[in-house]
MARMI-84321 format. One line per field, with one value per residue (C-alpha): residue number from 1; residue in three letters; chain; x, y, z. Coordinates in steps of 0.2 Angstrom, whole numbers, plus 5000, padded with zeros to 4 digits. Example, Ala and Ser with C-alpha at 12.3 -4.5 7.8 and 13.67 -1.06 7.14 Angstrom:
BEGIN
resi	(1, 2)
resn	(ALA, SER)
chain	(A, A)
px	(5062, 5068)
py	(4978, 4995)
pz	(5039, 5036)
***
This chain:
BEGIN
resi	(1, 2, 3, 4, 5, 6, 7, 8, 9, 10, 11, 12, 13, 14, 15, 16, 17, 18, 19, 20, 21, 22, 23, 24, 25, 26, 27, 28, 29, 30, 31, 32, 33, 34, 35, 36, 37, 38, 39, 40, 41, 42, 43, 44, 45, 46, 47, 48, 49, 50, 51, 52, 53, 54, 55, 56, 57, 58, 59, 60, 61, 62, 63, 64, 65, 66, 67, 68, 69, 70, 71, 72, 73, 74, 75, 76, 77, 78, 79, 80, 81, 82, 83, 84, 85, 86, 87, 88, 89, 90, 91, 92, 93, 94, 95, 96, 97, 98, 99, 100, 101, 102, 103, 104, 105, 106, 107, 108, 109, 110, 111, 112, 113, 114, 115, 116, 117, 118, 119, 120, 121, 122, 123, 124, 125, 126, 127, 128, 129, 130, 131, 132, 133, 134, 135, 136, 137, 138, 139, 140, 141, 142, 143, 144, 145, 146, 147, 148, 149, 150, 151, 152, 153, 154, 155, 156, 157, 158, 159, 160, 161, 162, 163, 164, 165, 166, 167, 168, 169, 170, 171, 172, 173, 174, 175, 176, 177, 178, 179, 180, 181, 182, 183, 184, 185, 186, 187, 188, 189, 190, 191, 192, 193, 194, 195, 196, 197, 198, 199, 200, 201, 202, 203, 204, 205, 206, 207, 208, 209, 210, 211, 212, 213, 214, 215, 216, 217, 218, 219, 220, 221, 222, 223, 224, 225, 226, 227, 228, 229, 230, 231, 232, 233, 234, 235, 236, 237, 238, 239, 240, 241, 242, 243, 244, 245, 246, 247, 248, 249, 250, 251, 252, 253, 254, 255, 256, 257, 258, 259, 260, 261, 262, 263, 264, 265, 266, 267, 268, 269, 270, 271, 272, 273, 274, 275, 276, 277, 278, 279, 280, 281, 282, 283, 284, 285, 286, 287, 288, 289, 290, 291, 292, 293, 294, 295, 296, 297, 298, 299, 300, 301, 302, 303, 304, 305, 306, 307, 308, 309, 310, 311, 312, 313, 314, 315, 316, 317, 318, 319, 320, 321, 322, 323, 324, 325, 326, 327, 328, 329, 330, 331, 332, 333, 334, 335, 336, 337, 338, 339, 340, 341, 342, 343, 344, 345, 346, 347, 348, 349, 350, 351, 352, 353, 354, 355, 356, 357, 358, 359, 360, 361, 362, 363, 364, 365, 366, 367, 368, 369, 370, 371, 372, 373, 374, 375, 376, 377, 378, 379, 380, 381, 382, 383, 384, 385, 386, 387, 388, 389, 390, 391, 392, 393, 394, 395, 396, 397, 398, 399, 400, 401, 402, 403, 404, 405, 406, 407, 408, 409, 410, 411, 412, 413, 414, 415, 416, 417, 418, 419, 420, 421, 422, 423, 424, 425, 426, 427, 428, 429, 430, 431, 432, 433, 434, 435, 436, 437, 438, 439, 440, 441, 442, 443, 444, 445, 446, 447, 448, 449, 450, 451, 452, 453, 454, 455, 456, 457, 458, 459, 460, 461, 462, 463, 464, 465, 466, 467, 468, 469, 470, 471, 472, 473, 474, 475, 476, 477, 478, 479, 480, 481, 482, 483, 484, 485, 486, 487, 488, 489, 490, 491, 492)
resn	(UNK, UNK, UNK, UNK, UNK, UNK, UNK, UNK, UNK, UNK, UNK, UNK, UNK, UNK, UNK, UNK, UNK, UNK, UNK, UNK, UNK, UNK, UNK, UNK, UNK, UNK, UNK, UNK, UNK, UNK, UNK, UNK, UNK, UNK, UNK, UNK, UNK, UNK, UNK, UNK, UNK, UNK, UNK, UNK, UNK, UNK, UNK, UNK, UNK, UNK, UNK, UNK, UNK, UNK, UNK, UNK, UNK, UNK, UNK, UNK, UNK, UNK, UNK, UNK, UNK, UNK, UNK, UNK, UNK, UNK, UNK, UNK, UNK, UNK, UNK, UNK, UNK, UNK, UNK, UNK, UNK, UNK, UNK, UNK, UNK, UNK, UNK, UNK, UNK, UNK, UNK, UNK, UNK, UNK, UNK, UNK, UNK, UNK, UNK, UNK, UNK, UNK, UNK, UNK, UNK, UNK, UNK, UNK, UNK, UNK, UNK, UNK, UNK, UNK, UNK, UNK, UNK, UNK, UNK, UNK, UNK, UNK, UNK, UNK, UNK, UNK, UNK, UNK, UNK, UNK, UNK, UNK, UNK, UNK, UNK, UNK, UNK, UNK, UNK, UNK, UNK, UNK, UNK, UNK, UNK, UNK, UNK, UNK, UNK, UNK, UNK, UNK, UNK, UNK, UNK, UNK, UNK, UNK, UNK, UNK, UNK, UNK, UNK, UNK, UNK, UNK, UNK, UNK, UNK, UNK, UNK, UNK, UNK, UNK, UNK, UNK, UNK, UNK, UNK, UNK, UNK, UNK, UNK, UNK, UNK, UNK, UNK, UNK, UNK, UNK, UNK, UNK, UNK, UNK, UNK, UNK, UNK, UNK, UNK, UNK, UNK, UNK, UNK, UNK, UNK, UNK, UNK, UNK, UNK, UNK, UNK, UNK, UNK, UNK, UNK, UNK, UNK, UNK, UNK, UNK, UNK, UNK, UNK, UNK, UNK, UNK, UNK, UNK, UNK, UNK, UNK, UNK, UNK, UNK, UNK, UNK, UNK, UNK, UNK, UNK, UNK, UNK, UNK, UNK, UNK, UNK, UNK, UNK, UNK, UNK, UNK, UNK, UNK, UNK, UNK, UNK, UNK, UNK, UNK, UNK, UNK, UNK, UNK, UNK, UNK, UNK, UNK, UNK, UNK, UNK, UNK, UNK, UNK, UNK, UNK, UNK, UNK, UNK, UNK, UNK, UNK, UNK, UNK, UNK, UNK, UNK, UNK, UNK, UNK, UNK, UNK, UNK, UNK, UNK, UNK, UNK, UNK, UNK, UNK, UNK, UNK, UNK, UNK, UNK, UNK, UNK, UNK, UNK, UNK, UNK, UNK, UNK, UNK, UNK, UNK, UNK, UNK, UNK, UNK, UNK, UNK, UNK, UNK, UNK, UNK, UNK, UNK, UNK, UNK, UNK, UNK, UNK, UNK, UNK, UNK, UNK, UNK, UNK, UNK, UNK, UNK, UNK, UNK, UNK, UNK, UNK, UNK, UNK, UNK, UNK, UNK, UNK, UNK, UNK, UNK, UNK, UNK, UNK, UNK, UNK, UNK, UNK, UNK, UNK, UNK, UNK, UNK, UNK, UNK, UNK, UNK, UNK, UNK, UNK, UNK, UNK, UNK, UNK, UNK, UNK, UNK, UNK, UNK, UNK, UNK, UNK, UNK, UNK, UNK, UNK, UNK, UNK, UNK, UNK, UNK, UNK, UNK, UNK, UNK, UNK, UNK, UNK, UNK, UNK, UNK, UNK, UNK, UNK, UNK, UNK, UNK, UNK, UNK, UNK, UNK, UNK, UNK, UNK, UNK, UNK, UNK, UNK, UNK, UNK, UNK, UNK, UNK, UNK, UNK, UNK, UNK, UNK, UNK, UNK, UNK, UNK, UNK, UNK, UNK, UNK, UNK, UNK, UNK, UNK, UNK, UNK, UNK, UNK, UNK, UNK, UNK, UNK, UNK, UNK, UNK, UNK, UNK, UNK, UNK, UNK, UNK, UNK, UNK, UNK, UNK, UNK, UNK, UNK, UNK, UNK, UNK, UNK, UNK, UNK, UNK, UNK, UNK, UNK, UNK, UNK, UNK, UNK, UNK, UNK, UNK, UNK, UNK, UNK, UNK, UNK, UNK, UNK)
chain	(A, A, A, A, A, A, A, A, A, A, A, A, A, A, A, A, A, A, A, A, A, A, A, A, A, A, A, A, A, A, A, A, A, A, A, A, A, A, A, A, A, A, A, A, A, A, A, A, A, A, A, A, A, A, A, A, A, A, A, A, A, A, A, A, A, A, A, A, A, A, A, A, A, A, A, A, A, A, A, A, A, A, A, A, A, A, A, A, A, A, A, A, A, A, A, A, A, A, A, A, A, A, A, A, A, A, A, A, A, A, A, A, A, A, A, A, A, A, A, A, A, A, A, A, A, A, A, A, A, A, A, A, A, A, A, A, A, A, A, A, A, A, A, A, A, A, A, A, A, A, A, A, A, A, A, A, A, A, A, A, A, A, A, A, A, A, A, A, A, A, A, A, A, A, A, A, A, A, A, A, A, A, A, A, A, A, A, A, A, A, A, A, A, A, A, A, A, A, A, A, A, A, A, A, A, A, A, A, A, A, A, A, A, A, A, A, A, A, A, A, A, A, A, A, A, A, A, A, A, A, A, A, A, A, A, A, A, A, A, A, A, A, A, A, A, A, A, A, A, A, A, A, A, A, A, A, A, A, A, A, A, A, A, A, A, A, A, A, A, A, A, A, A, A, A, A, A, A, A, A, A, A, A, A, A, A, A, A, A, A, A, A, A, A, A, A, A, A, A, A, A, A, A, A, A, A, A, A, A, A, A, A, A, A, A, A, A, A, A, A, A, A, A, A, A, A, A, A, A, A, A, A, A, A, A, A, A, A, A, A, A, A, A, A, A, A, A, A, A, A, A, A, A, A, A, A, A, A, A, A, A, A, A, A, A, A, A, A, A, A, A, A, A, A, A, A, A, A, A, A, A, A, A, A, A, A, A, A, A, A, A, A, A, A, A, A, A, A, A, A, A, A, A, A, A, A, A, A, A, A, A, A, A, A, A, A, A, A, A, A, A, A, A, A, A, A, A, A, A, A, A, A, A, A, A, A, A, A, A, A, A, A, A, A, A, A, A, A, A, A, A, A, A, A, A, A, A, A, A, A, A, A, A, A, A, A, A, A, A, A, A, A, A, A, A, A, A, A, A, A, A, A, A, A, A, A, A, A, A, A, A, A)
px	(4747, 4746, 4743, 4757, 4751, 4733, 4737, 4751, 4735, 4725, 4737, 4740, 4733, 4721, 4727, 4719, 4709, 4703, 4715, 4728, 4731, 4734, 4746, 4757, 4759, 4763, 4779, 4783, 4784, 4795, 4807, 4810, 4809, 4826, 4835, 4833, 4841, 4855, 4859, 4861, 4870, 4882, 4884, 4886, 4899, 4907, 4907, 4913, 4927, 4934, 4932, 4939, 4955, 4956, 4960, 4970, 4982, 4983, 4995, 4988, 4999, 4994, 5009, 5009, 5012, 5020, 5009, 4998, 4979, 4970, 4954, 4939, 4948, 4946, 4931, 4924, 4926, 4919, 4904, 4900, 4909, 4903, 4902, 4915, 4925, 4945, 4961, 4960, 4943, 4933, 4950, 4945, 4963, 4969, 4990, 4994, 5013, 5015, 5033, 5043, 5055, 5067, 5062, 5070, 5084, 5088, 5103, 5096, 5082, 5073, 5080, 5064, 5067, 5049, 5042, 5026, 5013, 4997, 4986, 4966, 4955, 4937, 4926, 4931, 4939, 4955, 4971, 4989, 5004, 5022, 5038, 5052, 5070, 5079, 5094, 5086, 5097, 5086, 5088, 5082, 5079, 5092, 5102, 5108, 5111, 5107, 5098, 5079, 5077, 5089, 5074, 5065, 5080, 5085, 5067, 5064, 5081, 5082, 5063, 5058, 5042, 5029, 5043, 5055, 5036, 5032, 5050, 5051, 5032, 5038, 5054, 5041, 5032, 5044, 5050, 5033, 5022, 5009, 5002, 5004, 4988, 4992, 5005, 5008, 5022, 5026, 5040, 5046, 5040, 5021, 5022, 5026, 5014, 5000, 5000, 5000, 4987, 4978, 4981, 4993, 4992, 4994, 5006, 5009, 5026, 5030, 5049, 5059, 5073, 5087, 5094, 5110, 5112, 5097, 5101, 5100, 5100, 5115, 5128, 5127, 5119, 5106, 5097, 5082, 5071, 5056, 5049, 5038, 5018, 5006, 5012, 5004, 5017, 5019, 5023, 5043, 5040, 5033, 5043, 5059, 5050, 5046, 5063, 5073, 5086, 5101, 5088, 5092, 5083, 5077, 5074, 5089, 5082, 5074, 5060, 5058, 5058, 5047, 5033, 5036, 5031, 5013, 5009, 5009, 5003, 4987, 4984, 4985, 4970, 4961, 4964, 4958, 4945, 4940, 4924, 4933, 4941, 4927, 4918, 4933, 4933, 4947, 4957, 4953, 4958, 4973, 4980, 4976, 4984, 4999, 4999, 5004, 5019, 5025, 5015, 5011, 4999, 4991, 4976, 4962, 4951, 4935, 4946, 4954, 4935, 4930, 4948, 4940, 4923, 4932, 4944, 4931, 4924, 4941, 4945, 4964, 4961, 4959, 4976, 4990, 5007, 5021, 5039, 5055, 5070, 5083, 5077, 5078, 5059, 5062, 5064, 5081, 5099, 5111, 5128, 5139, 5144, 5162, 5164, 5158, 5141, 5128, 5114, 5101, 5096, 5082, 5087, 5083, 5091, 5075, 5060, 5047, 5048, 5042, 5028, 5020, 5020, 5011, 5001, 4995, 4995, 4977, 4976, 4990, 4977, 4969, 4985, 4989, 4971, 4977, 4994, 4999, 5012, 5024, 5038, 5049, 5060, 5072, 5070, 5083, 5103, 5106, 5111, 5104, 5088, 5075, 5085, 5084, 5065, 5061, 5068, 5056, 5041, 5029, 5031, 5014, 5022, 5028, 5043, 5040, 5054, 5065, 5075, 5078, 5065, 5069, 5074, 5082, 5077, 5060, 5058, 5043, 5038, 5024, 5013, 5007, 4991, 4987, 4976, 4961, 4957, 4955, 4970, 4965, 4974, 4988, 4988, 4985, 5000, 5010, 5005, 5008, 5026, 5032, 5025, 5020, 5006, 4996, 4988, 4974, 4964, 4976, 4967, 4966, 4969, 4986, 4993, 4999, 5003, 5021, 5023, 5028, 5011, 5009, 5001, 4994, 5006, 4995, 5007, 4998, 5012, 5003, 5019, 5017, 5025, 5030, 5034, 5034, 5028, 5044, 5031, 5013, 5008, 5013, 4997, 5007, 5024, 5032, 5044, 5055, 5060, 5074, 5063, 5063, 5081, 5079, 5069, 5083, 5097, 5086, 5095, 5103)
py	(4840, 4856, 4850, 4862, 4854, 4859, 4877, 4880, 4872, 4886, 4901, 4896, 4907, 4901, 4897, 4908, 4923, 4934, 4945, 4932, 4942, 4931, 4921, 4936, 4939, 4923, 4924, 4941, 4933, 4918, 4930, 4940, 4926, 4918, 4933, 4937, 4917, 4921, 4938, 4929, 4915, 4928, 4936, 4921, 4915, 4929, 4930, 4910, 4916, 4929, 4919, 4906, 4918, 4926, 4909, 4902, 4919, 4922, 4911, 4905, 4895, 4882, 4888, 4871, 4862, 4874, 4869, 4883, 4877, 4868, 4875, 4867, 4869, 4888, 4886, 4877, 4891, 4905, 4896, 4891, 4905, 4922, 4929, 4920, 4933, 4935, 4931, 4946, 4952, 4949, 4957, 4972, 4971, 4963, 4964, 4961, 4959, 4968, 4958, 4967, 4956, 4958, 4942, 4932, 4941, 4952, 4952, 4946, 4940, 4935, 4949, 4959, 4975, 4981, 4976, 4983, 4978, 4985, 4986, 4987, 4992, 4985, 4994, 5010, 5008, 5015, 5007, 5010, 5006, 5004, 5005, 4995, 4998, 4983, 4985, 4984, 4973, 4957, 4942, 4926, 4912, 4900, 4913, 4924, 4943, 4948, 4962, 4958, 4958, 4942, 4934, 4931, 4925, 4911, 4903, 4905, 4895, 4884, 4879, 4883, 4878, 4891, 4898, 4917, 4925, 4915, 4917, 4935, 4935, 4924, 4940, 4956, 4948, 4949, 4966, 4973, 4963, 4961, 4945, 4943, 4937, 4936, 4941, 4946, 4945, 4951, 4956, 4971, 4963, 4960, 4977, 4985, 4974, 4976, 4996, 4996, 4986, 4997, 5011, 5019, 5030, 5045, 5052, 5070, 5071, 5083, 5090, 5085, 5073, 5065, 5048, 5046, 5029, 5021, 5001, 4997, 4977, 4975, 4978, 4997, 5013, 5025, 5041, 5041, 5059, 5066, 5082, 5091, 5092, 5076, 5065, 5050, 5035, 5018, 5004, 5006, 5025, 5017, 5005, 5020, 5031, 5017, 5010, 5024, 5023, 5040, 5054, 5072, 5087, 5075, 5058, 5048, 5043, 5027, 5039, 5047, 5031, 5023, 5037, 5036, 5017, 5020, 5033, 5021, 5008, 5022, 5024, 5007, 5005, 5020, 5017, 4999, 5002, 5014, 5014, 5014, 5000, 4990, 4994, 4988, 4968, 4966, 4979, 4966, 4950, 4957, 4961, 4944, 4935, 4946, 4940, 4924, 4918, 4935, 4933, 4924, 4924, 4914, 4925, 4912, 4919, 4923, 4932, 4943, 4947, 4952, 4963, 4971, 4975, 4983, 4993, 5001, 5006, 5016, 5036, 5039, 5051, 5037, 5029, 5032, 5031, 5028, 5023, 5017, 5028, 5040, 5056, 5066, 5058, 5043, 5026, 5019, 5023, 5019, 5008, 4997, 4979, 4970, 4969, 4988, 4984, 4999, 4994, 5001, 4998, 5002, 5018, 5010, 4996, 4985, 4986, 4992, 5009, 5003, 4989, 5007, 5014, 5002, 4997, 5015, 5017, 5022, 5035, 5041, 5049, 5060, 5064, 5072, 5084, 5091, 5097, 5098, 5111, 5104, 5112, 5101, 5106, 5094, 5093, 5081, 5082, 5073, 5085, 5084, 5073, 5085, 5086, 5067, 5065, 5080, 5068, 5056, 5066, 5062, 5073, 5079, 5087, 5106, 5109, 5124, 5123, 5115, 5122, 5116, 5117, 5127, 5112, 5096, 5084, 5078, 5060, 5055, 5064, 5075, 5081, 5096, 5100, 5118, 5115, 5117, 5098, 5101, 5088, 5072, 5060, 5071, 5070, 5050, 5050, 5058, 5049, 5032, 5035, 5044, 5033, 5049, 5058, 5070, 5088, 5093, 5105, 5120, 5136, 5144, 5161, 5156, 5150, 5165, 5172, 5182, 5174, 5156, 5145, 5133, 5116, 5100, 5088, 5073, 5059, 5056, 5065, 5081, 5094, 5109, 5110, 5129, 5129, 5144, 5139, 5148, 5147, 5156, 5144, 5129, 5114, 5105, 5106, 5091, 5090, 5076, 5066, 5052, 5040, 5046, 5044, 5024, 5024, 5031, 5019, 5003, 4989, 5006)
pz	(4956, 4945, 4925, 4918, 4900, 4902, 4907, 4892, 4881, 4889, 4888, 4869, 4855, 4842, 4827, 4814, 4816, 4804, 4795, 4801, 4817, 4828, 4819, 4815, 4833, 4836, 4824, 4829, 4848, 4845, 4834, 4849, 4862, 4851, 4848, 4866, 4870, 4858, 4863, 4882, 4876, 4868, 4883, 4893, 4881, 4881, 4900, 4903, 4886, 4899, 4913, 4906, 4900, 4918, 4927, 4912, 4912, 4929, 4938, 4955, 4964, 4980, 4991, 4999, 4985, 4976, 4960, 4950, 4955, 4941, 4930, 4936, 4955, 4952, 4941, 4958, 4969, 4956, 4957, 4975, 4986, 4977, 4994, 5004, 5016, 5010, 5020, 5033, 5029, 5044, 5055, 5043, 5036, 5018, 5017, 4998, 4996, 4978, 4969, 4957, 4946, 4929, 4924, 4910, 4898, 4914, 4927, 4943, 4935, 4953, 4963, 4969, 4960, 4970, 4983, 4990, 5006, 4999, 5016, 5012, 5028, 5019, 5029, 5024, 5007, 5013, 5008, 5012, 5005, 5012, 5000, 5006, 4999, 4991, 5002, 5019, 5026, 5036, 5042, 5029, 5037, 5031, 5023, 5036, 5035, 5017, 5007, 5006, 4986, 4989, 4997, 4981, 4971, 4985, 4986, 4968, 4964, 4979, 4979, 4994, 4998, 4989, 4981, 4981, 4982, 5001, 5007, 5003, 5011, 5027, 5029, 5026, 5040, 5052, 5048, 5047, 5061, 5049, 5041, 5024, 5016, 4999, 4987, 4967, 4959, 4940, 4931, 4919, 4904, 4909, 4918, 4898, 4891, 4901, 4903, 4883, 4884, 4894, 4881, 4889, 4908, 4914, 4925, 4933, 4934, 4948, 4943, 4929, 4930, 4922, 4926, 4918, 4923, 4919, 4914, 4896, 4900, 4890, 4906, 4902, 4905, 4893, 4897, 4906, 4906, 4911, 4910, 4923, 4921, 4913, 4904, 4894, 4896, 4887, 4896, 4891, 4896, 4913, 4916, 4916, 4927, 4940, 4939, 4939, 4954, 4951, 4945, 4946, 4955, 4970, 4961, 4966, 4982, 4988, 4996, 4978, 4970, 4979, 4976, 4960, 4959, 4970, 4959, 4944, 4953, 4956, 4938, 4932, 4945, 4936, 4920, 4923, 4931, 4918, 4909, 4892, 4896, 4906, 4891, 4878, 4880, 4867, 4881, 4895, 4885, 4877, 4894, 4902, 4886, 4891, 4907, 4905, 4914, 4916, 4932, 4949, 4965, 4976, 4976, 4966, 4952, 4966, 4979, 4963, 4958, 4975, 4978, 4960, 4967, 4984, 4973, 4963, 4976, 4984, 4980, 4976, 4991, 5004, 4999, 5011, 5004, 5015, 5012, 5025, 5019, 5028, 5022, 5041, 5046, 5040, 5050, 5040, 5042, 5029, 5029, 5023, 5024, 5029, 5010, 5006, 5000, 5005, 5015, 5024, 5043, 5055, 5064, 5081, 5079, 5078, 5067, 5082, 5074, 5057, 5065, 5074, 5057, 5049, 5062, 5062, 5044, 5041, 5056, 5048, 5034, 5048, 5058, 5040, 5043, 5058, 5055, 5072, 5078, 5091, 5105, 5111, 5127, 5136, 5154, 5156, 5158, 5142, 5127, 5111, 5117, 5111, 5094, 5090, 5097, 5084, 5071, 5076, 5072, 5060, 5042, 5044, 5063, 5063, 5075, 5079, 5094, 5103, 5118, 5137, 5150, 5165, 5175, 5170, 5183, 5173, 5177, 5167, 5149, 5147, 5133, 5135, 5126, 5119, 5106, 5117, 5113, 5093, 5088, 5098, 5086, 5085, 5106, 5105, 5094, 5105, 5121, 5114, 5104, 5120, 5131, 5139, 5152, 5144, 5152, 5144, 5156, 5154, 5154, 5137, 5143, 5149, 5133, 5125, 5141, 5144, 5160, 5164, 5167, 5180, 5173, 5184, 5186, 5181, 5188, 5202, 5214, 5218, 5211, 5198, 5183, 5177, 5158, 5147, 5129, 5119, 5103, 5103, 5089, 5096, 5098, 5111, 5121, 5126, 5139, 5138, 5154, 5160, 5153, 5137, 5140, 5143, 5127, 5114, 5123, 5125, 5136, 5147)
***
């Protein structure tokens, strides 16, 4: 066995030297050695302090049991699982559910006032986000027919099991396909609070507004204004611009509204993220004091630390923002109740448009880089078929078109490809929304050609198609069959 006692002996200086030297050095070396031990146990203190102040502020909650989960519980799993994989990691797709409440000393206190699935893709940093509208009109289980934000309010008073946030999770589920991993939940107070904290944020307001009807939580209204160009908000300045609901010049929209609230979202990320505030401990604790029961999760302190370390790592330009609304692409149509109230429905009558759009959420991103230019003809007997398809198109699709083809006895949809092959997703997309055959060997030459051209018919049957192009810039011509028919009028 090694004699550790022998060889300290040995690696141990003399006492005395002459001139002393030896015992100067000596001192000089345990001076540093101790500062250096009390300069890390500062930092170690100070790292357990924040720590410490993380998993007493943040309010994780066992949705089991419904019961926030204790200290040394989350204390446990800091320590041993550091590299443990997140809900939805190794399917390389995270689904936050971001909750907006009033909170106390607001009407509706629990109504979800925001509501937000935040979809992070970890092996590319990308991340998507989806708006959905308080008045979308859904099915809670137990509760019938009601408006979504109404979700939150019945678990929270009823006690369902979780609470509002796992009910509200359990109907978002179903409307969107997607599995909800995790959600986070705070109210307009911690909003304020924390964004004060933070020093403030800035916001590029894109046109000015007025809302006219802005609540002042006193069963009245006040004025709500922004001016166009950057703006450095407070958290009550904030709070305005996310909540405003009857804007002027545009903002009155849920479709407004909605991109007002992911663009906050965006630079409360960068700003604490920020190297002045990583670098600003007093920033950090003051907010997590603020926190306190303005806020819940069932995220636990290790899975919020690693969500930190992948969203450093994410560029504002790999965010997708998407929202369900009725502007003319959008995927909700609006209404009323038997008693008058407004609602808002999926346009199709089911929600398969809005699982393809978030199922597609992060192609989405490079659909935007090719701008495709699209003709649509109808080669049907059914009026107005290449109209409502149009509408259907993505907001990143150019119509350049929309007529009859020269026959209206199509059976099956085609997509014509003239982009030479340069717009694959923008084709893929097609295909799969239309349910349609795609020709992609026409000969360039032919394109831009007076005459009518003569394509394939890739179906397998042998027969020509003849279709003139009305528009020379046009990527693609579809030409819409009876099938596409069947697809507008499912159960026909």
């Amino acid at each position: 066995m090694p004699d550790f006692h022998k060889r300290l002996n040995e690696a141990m200086p003399q006492p005395m030297n002459a001139g002393g030297v030896l015992l100067q050095k000596k001192q000089k070396n345990h001076k540093l050695l101790w500062l250096f031990i009390l300069l890390g146990m500062v930092i170690l203190g100070f790292g357990f302090g924040v720590t410490a102040k993380v998993i007493m502020s943040v309010n994780t909650t066992n949705t089991e049991t419904g019961e926030k989960v204790a200290f040394f519980d989350q204390l446990r799993h800091l320590i041993v699982s550091p590299e443990k994989q997140l809900r939805g990691e190794s399917q390389d797709r995270i689904n936050i559910l971001l909750i907006g409440i009033g909170g106390e000393g607001h009407q509706g206190a629990y109504l979800a006032d925001t509501i937000i699935l935040a979809s992070i893709k970890p092996s590319t940093g990308e991340v998507a986000m989806l708006s959905i509208p308080r008045d979308l009109y859904v099915d809670i289980p137990e509760y019938g027919y009601r408006k979504i934000n109404n979700a939150m309010a019945f678990g929270h008073s009823n006690n369902y099991p979780g609470g509002g946030e796992v009910l509200l999770s359990r109907v978002v589920s179903e409307v969107t396909g997607q599995q909800i991993h995790y959600f986070g939940r705070i109210d307009f107070g911690g909003f304020e609070k924390i964004v004060n904290d933070l020093g403030g944020i800035d916001i590029n307001v894109e046109r000015s507004f007025v809302d006219y009807e802005y609540p002042d939580n006193n069963f009245g209204y006040q004025t709500a204004r922004f001016e166009k160009g950057l703006r450095h908000m407070d958290g009550a300045t904030a709070l305005k611009y996310v909540r405003s609901r009857h804007g002027s010049n545009g903002e009155g929209s849920d479709f407004a509204r909605s991109q007002r609230q992911q663009k906050v979202l965006l630079a409360i990320k960068q700003q604490g993220l920020s190297f002045d505030t990583l670098t600003t401990p007093k920033r950090i604790i003051d907010a997590l004091e603020d926190l306190g029961e303005h806020n819940r999760t069932d995220l636990q302190i290790w899975e919020i630390l690693r969500l930190a370390k992948m969203a450093d790592k994410i560029q504002d330009t790999s965010v997708v923002t998407q929202a369900l609304d009725t502007t003319p692409e959008g995927l909700l149509k609006s209404g009323t109740t038997l008693d008058g109230a407004y609602i808002l429905t999926p346009r199709s009558g089911n929600y398969d448009e809005i699982q393809e759009l978030i199922n597609n959420a992060f192609s989405r991103k490079s659909l935007q880089n090719e701008q495709p230019q699209v003709e649509i003809q109808n080669g049907t007997k059914t009026p107005g078929l290449a109209a409502e398809v149009s509408r259907e198109m993505p907001a990143d699709f150019t119509i350049t078109s929309i007529s009859n083809a020269s026959r209206q006895d199509y059976k099956e949809t085609l997509v014509i490809d003239l982009s030479g092959g340069t717009k694959p997703l923008s084709l893929t997309w097609l295909t799969d929304h239309l349910n349609a055959d795609a020709i992609t060997n026409t000969p360039g030459f032919l394109i831009n050609s007076s005459s009518p051209v003569t394509y394939e018919d890739l179906q397998g049957s042998g027969a020509k198609v003849t279709e003139q192009p009305k528009s020379a810039s046009a990527d693609f011509l579809i030409i819409l069959g009876t099938e596409e028919v069947s697809r507008q009028t499912p159960g026909s």
